[in-house]
C-alpha positions as CSV (number, residue, x, y, z in Angstrom):
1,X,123.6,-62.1,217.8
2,X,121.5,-61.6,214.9
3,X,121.7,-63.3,211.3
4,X,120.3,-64.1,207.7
5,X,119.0,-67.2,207.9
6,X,117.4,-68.2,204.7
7,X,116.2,-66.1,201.6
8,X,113.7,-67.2,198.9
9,X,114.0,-65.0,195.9
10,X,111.1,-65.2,193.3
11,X,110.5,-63.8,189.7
12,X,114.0,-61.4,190.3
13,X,116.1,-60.7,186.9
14,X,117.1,-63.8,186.0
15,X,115.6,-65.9,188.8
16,X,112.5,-67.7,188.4
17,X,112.8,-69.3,192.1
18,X,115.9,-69.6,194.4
19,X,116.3,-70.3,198.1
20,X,119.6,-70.0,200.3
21,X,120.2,-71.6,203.0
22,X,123.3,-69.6,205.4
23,X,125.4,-71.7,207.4
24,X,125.2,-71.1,211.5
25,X,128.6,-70.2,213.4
26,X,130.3,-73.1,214.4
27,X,130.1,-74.1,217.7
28,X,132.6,-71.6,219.3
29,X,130.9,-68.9,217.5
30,X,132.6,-68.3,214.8
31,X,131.4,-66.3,211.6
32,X,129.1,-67.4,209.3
33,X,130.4,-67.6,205.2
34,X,128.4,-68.5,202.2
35,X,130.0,-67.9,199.0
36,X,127.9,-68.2,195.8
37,X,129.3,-69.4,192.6
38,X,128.7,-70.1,189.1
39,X,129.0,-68.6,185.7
40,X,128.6,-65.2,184.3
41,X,124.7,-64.4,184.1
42,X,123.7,-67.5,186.4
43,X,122.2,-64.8,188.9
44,X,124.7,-64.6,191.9
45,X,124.5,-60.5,191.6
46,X,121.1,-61.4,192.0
47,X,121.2,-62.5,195.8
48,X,123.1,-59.1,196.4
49,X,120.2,-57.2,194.8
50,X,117.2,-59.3,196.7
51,X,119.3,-58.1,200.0
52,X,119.9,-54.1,198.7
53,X,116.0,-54.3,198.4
54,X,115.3,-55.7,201.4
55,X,117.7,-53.7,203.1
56,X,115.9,-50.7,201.7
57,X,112.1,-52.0,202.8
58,X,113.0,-53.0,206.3
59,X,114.9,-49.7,207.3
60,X,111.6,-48.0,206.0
61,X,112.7,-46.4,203.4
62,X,111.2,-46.5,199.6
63,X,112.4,-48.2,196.7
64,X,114.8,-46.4,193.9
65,X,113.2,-46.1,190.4
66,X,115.2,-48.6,188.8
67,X,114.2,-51.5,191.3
68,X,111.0,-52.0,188.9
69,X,113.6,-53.1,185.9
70,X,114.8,-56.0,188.4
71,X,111.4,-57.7,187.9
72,X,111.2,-60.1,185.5
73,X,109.6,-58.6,182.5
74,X,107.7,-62.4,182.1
75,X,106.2,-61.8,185.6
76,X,103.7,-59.0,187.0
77,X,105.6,-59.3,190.8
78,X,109.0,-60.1,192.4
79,X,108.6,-61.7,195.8
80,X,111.4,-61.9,198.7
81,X,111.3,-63.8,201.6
82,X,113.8,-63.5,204.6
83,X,114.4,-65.1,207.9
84,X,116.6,-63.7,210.3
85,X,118.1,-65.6,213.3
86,X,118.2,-63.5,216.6
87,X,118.5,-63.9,220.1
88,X,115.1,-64.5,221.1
89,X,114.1,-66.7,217.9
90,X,113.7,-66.5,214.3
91,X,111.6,-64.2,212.0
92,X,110.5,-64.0,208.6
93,X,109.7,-61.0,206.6
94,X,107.6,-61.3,202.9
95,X,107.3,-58.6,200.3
96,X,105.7,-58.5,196.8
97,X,107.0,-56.2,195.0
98,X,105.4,-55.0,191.6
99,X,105.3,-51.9,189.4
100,X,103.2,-48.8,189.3
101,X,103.6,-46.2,186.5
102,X,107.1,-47.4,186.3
103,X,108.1,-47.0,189.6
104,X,108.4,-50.2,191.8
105,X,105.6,-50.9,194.6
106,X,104.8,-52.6,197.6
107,X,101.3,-55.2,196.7
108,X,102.0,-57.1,199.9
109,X,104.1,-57.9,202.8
110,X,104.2,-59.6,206.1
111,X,106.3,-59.7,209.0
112,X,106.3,-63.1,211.2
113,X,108.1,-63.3,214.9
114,X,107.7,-64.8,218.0
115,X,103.7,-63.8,218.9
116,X,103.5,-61.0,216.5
117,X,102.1,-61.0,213.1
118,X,101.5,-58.0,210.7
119,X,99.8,-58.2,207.4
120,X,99.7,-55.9,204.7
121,X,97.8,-57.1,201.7
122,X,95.7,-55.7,198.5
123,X,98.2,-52.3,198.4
124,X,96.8,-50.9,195.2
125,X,97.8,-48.0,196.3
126,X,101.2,-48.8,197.6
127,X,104.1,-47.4,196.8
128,X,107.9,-48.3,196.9
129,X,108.1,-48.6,200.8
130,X,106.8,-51.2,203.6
131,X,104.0,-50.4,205.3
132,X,105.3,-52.3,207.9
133,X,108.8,-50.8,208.4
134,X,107.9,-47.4,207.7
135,X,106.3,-46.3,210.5
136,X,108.0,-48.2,214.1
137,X,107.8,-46.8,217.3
138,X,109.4,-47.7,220.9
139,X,105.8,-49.1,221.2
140,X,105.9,-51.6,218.4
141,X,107.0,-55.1,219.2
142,X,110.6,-55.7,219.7
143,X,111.5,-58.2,217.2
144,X,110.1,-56.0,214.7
145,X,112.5,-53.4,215.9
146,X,115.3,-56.0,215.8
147,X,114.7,-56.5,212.3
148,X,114.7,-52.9,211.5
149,X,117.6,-52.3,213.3
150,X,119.6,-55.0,211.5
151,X,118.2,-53.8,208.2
152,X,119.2,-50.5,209.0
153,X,122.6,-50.5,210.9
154,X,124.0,-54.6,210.4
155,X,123.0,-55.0,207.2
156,X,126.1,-53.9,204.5
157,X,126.1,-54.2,201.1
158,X,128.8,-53.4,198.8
159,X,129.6,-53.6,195.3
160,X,132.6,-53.1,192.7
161,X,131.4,-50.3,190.7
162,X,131.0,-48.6,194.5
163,X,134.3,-49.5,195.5
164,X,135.9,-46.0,194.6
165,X,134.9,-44.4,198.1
166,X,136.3,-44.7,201.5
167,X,133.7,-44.5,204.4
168,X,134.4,-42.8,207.3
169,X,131.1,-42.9,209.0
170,X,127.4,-43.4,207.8
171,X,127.0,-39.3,207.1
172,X,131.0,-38.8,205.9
173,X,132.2,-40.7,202.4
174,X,135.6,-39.6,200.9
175,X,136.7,-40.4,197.1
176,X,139.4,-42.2,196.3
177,X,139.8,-41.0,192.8
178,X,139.9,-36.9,193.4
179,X,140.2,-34.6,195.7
180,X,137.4,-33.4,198.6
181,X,136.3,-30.5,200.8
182,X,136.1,-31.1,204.4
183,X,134.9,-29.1,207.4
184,X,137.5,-27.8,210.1
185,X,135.8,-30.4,212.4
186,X,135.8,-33.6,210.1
187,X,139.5,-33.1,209.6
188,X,140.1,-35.1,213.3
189,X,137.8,-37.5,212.5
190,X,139.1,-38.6,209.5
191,X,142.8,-38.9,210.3
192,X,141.6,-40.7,213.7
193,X,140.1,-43.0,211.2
194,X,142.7,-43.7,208.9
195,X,145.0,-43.9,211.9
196,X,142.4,-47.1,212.3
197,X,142.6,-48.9,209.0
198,X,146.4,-48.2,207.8
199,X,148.0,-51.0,209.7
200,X,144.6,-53.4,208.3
201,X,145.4,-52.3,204.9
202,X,149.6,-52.7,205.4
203,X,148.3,-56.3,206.4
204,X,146.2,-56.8,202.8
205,X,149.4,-54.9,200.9
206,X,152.3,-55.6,202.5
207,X,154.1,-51.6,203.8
208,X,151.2,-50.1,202.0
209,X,149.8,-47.2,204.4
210,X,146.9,-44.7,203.4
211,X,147.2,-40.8,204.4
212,X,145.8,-37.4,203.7
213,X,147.2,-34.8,202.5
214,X,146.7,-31.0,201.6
215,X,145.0,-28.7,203.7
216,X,144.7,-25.7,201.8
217,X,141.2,-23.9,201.3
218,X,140.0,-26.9,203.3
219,X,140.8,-29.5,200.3
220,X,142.3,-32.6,201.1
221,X,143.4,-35.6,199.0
222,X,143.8,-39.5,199.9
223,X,147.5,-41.0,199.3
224,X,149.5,-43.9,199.8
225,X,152.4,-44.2,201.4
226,X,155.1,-47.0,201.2
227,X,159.0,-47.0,201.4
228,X,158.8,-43.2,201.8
229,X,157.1,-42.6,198.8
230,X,153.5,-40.8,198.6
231,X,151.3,-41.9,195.7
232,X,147.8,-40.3,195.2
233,X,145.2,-42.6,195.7
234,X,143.6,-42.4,192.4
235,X,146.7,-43.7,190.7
236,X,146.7,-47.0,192.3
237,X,145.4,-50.0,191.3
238,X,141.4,-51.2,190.9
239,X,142.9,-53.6,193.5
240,X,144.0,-51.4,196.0
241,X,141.1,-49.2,195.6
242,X,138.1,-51.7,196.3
243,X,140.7,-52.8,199.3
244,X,140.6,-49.8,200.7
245,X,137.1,-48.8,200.1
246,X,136.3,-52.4,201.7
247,X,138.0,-52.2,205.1
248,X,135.3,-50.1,206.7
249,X,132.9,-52.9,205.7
250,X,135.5,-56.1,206.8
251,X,136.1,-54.3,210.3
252,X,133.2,-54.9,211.2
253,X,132.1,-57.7,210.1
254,X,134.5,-59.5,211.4
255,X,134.2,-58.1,215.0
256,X,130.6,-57.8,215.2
257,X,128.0,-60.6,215.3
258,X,125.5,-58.3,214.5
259,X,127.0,-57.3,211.3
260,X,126.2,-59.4,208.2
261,X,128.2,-58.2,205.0
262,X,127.2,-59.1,201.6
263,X,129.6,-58.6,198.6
264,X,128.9,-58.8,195.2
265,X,132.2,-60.1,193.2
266,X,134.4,-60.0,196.1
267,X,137.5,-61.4,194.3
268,X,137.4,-58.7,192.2
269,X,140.7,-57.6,191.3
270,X,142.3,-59.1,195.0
271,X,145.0,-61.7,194.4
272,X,144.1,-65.0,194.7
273,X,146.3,-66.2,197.8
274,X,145.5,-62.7,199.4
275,X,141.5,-63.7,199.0
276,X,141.7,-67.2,200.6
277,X,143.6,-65.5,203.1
278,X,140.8,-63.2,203.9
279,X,138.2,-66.1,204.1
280,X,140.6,-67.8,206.2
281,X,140.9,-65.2,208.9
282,X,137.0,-64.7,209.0
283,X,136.3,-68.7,209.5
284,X,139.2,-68.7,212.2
285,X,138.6,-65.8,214.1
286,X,135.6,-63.3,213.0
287,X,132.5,-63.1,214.7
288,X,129.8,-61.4,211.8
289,X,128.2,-63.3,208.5
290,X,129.8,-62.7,205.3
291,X,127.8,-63.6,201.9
292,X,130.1,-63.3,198.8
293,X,129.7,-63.8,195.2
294,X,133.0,-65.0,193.2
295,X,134.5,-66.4,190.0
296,X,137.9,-67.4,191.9
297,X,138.3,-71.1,192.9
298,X,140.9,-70.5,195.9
299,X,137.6,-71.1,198.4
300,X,136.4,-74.2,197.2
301,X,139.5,-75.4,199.0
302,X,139.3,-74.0,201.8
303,X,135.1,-73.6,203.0
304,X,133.3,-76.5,204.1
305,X,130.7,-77.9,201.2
306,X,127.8,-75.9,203.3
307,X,129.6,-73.1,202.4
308,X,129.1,-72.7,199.3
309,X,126.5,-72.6,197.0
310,X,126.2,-72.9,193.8
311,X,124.3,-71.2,190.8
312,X,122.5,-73.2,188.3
313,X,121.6,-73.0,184.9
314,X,117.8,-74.0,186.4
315,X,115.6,-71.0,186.5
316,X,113.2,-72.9,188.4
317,X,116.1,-74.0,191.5
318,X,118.6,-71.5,190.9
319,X,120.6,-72.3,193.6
320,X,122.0,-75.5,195.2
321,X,124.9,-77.2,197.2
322,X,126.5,-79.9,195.5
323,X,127.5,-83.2,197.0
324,X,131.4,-83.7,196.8
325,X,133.0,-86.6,198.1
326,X,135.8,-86.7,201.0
327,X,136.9,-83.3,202.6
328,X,136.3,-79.6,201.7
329,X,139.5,-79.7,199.9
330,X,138.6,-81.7,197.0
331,X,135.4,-79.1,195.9
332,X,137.7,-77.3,193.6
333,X,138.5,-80.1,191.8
334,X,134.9,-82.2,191.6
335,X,133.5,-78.7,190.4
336,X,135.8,-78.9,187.6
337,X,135.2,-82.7,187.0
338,X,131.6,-82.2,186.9
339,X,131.9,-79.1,184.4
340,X,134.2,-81.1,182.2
341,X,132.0,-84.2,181.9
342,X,129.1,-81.8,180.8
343,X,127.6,-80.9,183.9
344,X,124.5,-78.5,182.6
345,X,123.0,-77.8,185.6
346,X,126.0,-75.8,186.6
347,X,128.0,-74.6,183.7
348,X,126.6,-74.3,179.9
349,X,129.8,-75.2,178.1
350,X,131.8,-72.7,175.7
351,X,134.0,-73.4,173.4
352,X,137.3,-71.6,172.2
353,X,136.4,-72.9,168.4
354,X,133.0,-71.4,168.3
355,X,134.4,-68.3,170.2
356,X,137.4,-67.8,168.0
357,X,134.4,-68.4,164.6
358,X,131.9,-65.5,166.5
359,X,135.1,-63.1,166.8
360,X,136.1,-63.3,162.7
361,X,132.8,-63.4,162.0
362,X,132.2,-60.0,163.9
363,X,135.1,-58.7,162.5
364,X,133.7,-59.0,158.7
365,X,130.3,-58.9,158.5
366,X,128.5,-55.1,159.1
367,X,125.0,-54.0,159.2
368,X,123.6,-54.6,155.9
369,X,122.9,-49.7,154.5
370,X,123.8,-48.9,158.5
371,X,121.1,-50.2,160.1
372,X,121.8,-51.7,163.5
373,X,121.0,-55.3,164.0
């Protein structure tokens, strides 16, 4: 079994300091949820992008160019702390992260576990990978292998502007929105795979079924198939897309306690009943970690207050947990209650008047001889 425990983002977009705390497995364990909440721009896509970087430093590989725009422009460094919860104790892993000709770089880092301790500090040099991960051998100590490991192969991230792609394995990614070449000997192991995940996604749409079809010049196609009707799969719904393109991702985390999944607007486009229902199936029965950001309510009536987490309008304590009276089922409605009554920690009130005003007034007043404002 192996876990996020806690992360400690600093200085990251719009996060001056957070920390999350992730719930263990209950006692039969179970999985471990968190889902984060809050309004648009309160920095919940932020958690997912803390855990895509360090993701991308513990497997040892280097940081993409555009990680150095995800530093706070009021700050000279980003800095991420993560413990993970494994078998044979906990361990924490630090990294600075700052910028270097415009590219993002490594200034310091340092990995804590059991006996070991490495130290990497004063990088001047450094560039956008971990000193630390980079370079791990069957000699180097094992917790620091367990940690690469999890980085590396239980560590999934996913995202709605990814969800367009169906994975078939880590080397083998299919589109959902055209058609694709494959190999005489990927052909088996992509139908075996479908064969897999049909009957999962016929659960998530009821008598929806995936298939491929074609064949010719080695060019295939993804469908749909339901009451004997074929339907490519670029014609289907956003909804049935990021479903599809997420199954890979749920399978195993639900089945695996070494898996931890972290999804950035997981509602997105899945019907509200069908999403609690998901959550539901994971607290009952799965064995991984799920993380999740969302703007649907259905959860707040069905997690436990530990969770979920909250995003605040405090850049200084982003995140917190908020203490609601009686059971889990009345979260939903004291989150509203304390939004209504003027709650500005966690919602900065709109208002359809002032809305409606900013629309007209967009739709008369232009840019005084063209120029842009």
């Amino acid at each position: 079994m192996i876990r996020l425990k806690r992360l400690t983002i600093r200085n990251l977009k719009n996060i001056g300091t957070g920390t999350l705390e992730f719930p263990p497995p209950d006692e039969d364990g179970g999985a471990s949820l968190l889902g984060i909440y809050g309004q648009n721009g309160s920095g919940k896509s932020g958690v997912i992008d803390a855990l895509e970087i360090l993701k991308t430093l513990m497997s040892g590989r280097v940081l993409r160019p555009f990680c150095v725009s995800l530093i706070d422009t009021n700050a000279r460094s980003a800095q991420l702390d993560a413990t993970l919860e494994t078998q044979t104790g906990d361990c924490t892993y630090s990294a600075v992260i700052g910028r270097l000709a415009g590219k993002p770089k490594v200034l310091s880092e340092r990995f804590t576990g059991g006996r070991t301790v490495i130290s990497e500090t004063d990088r001047q040099n450094g560039n956008g990978e971990s000193a630390i991960f980079s370079d791990i051998g069957r000699t180097s100590p094992e917790m620091l292998r367990t940690a690469r490991d999890f980085a590396g192969n239980g560590l999934e991230i996913i995202r709605t502007q990814n969800m367009n792609r169906l994975r078939i394995s880590p080397e083998l990614e299919l589109p959902l929105d055209t058609d694709f070449e494959l190999a005489p000997q990927q052909t088996m192991t992509v139908r075996r795979e479908l064969r897999r995940l049909s009957p999962v996604l016929e659960q998530f749409v009821p008598g929806l079924r995936m298939q491929m079809s074609g064949g010719e010049g080695g060019r295939y196609e993804l469908e749909t198939f339901r009451d004997g009707r074929s339907i490519p799969f670029r014609f289907e719904s956003v909804g049935v897309q990021k479903i599809a393109a997420s199954l890979p991702f749920l399978v195993r985390a639900f089945s695996s306690n070494e898996c931890t999944l972290a999804a950035d607007e997981f509602d997105f486009g899945i019907n509200e009943l069908l999403f609690g229902e998901i959550l539901e199936a994971f607290t009952k029965f799965g064995a991984g970690q799920l993380i999740f950001t969302s703007h649907n309510l259905r959860p707040l009536e069905l997690l436990e207050p530990d969770q979920i987490a909250f995003a605040t309008n405090d850049s200084s304590d982003r995140f917190r947990r908020i203490d609601i009276p009686g059971d889990s089922a009345e979260m939903r409605d004291a989150y509203y209650r304390r939004i209504l009554l003027g709650d500005d920690e966690l919602y900065n009130r709109t208002s359809p008047y002032l809305i409606s005003q900013a629309l007209y007034e967009a739709s008369i007043d232009e840019p005084e001889n063209g120029e842009p404002l």
